[in-house]
TIDREN-469888 format. One record per residue (C-alpha): y, z, x. Coordinates in pm, 1 decimal, padded with zeros to 6 digits. Last residue first. Layout:
BEGIN
[marfi [Y; Z; X]] ...
***
This chain:
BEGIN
[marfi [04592.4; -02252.5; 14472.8]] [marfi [04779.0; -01941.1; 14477.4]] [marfi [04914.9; -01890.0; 14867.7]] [marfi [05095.8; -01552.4; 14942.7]] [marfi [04825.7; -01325.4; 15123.5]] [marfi [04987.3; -01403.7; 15496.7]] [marfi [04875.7; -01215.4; 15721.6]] [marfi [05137.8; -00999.5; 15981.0]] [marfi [05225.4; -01093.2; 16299.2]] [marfi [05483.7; -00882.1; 16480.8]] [marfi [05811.9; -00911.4; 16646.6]] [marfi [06015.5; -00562.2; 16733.1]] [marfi [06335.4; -00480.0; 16739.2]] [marfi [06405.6; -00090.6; 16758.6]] [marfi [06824.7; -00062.9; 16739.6]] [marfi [06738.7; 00372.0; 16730.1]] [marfi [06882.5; 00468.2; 16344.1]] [marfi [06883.9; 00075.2; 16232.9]] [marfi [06516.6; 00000.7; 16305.3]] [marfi [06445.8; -00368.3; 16346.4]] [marfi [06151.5; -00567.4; 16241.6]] [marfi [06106.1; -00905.6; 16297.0]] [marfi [05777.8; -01074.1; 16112.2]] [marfi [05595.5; -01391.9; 16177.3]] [marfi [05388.0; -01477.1; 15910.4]] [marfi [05043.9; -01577.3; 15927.5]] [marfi [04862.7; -01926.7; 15923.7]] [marfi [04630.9; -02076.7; 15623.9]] [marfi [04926.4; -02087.0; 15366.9]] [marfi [05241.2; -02169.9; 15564.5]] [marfi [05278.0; -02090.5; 15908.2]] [marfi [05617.9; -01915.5; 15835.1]] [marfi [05824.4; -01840.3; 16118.7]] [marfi [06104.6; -01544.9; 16193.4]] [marfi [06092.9; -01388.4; 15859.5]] [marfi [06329.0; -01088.3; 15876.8]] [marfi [06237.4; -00703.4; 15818.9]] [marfi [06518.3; -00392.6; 15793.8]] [marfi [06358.9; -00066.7; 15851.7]] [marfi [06579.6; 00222.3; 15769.6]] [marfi [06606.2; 00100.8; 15428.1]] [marfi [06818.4; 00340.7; 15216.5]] [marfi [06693.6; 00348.8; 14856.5]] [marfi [06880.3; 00440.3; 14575.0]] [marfi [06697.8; 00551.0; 14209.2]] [marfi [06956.2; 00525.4; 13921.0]] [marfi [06938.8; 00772.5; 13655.8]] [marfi [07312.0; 00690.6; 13583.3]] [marfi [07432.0; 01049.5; 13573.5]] [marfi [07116.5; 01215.5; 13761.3]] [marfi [07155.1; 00975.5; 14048.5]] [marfi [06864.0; 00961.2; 14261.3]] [marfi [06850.5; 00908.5; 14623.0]] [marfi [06568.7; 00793.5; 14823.5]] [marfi [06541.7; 00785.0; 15181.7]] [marfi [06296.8; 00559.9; 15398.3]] [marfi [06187.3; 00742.1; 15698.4]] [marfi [06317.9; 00812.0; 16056.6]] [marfi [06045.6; 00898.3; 16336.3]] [marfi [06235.2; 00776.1; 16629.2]] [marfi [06007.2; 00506.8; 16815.5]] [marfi [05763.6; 00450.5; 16537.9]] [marfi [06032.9; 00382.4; 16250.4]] [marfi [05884.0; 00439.0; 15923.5]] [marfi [05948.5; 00170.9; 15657.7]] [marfi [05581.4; 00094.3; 15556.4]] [marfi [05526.7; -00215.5; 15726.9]] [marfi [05668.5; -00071.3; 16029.3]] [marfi [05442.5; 00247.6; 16008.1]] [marfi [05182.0; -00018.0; 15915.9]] [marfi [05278.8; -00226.3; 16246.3]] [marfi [05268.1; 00053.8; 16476.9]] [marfi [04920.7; 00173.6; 16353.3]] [marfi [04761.1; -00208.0; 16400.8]] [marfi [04918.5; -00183.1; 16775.1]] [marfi [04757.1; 00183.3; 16817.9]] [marfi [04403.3; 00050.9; 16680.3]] [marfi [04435.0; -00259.6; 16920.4]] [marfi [04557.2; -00083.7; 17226.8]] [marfi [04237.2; 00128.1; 17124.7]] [marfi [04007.0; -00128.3; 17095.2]] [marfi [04146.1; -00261.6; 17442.5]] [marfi [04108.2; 00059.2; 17595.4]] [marfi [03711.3; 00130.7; 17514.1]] [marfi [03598.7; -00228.9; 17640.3]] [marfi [03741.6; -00158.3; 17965.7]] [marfi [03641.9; 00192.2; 17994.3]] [marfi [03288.7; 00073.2; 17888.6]] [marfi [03259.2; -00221.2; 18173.8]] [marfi [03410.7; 00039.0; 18464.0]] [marfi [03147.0; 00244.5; 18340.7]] [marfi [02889.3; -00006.1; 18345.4]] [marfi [03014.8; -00140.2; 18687.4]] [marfi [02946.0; 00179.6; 18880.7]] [marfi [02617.5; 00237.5; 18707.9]] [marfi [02536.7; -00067.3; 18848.6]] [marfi [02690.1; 00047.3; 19176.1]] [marfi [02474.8; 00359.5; 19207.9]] [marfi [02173.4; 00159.7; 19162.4]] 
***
């Protein structure tokens, strides 16, 4: 008895820390998608120019296409911070194809 219980805990734990690698992973890539660096916290900055009313922005996060799958595959995505030198490769979907 004691060791089923044994291997039902040992079963949830496991199941537990892959959905949260998973959750964490998905959270790294949004902060990436959204031009936050995850390692050192920089943001996006915007400037405005009240002579021209011009907007600047200053990418902290700079993103490259590594491989395209085409239309039913996903993209393959390099990110790389320019504060810390993060480089990181991620999937991302690909919602581009009009058919």
């Amino acid at each position: 008895m004691q060791t089923l219980i044994f291997l039902l805990i040992l079963f949830l734990i496991s199941i537990f820390s892959i959905l949260l690698y998973f959750k964490l992973k998905n959270q790294r890539v949004y902060k990436l998608l959204k031009g936050e660096c995850p390692n050192c916290r920089e943001k996006t900055r915007t400037f405005y120019d009240e002579n021209t009313k011009t907007v600047f922005k200053n990418e902290i996060i700079t993103k490259r296409v590594v491989k395209n799958h085409g239309c039913s595959g996903v993209i393959e995505v390099e990110f790389k911070c320019r504060n810390c030198n993060l480089k990181e490769l991620h999937q991302v979907p690909s919602h581009s194809c009009n058919m």
